[in-house]
LUMDREN-608109 format. One record per residue: residue in three letters; x, y, z of N, C-alpha, C in turn. Coordinates in steps of 0.1 Angstrom, whole numbers, plus 5000, padded with zeros to 4 digits. Each point is the difference from the previous one (the first is absolute). Example, Ala and Ser with C-alpha at 12.3 -4.5 7.8 and 13.67 -1.06 7.14 Angstrom:
ALA513249435078499150125000500950125000
SER499650114993500950115000499250115008
***
This chain:
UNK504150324943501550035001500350015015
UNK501249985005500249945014501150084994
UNK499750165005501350055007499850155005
UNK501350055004499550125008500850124994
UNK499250105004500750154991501050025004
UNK501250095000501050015001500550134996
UNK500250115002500450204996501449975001
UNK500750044989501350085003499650154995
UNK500750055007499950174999498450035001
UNK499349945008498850014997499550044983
UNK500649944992499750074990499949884988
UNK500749885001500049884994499749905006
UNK498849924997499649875007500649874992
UNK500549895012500449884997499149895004
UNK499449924997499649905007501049875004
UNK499549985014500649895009499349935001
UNK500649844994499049865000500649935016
UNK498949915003500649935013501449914996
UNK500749975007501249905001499749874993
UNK500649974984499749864995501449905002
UNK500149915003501449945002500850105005
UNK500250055012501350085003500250134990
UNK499150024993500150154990498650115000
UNK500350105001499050125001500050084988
UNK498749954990499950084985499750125004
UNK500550124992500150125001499250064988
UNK499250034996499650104985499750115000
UNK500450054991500750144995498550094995
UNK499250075005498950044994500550164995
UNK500850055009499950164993499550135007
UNK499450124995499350035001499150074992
UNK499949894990498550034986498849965010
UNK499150085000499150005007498749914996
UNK500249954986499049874994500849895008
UNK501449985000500149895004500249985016
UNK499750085005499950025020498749955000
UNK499050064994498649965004500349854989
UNK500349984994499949884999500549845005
UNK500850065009501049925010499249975014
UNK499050154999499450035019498549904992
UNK499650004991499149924994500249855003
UNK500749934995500749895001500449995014
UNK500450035011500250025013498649935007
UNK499350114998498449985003499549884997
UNK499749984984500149894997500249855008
UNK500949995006500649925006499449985016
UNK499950105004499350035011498549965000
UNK499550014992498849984996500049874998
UNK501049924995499949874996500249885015
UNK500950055005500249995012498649995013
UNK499250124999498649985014499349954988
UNK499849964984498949944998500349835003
UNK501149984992500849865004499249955018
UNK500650085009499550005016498549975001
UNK499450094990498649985003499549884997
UNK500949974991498849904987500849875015
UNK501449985003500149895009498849975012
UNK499950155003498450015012499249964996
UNK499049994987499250014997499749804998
UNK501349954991500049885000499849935013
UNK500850065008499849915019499150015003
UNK499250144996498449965007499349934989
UNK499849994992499549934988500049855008
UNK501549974999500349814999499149965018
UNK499950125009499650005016498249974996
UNK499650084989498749944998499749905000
UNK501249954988499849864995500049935012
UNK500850025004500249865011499050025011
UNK499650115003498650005005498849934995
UNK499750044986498949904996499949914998
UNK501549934995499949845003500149955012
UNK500250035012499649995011498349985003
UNK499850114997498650015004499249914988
UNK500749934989499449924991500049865009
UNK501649965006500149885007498949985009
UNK499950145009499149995013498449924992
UNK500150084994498049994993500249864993
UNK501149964997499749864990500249875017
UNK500150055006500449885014498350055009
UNK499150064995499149975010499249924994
***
């Protein structure tokens, strides 16, 4: 979930999504305390999805940097 807390009266949380076409979704959470932690849940969530996503892009660039290493070092050995 891709959005950020939001207090009125410190007492009711709204969540704020990013800008989609020129509009800023707003949602209404309350302050029931199942559905706070379930909104800060889903928050995380996303966060999480976010540095694994990052990682896993890292992980593929050194992966494919192998590759292209060892078929390198296959070309070199098949040309002697």
């Amino acid at each position: 979930m891709y959005a950020s807390e939001h207090w009125r009266e410190n007492k009711y949380l709204y969540l704020i999504y990013p800008m989609h076409d020129g509009d800023r979704r707003r949602e209404y959470i309350g302050a029931d305390a199942d559905r706070i932690a379930e909104a800060r849940a889903g928050i995380e969530r996303g966060k999480e999805f976010d540095q694994l996503s990052a990682k896993l892009k890292q992980l593929e660039a050194r992966m494919n940097n192998g590759v292209a290493a060892l078929q390198e070092a296959g070309r070199q050995l098949g040309s002697w």
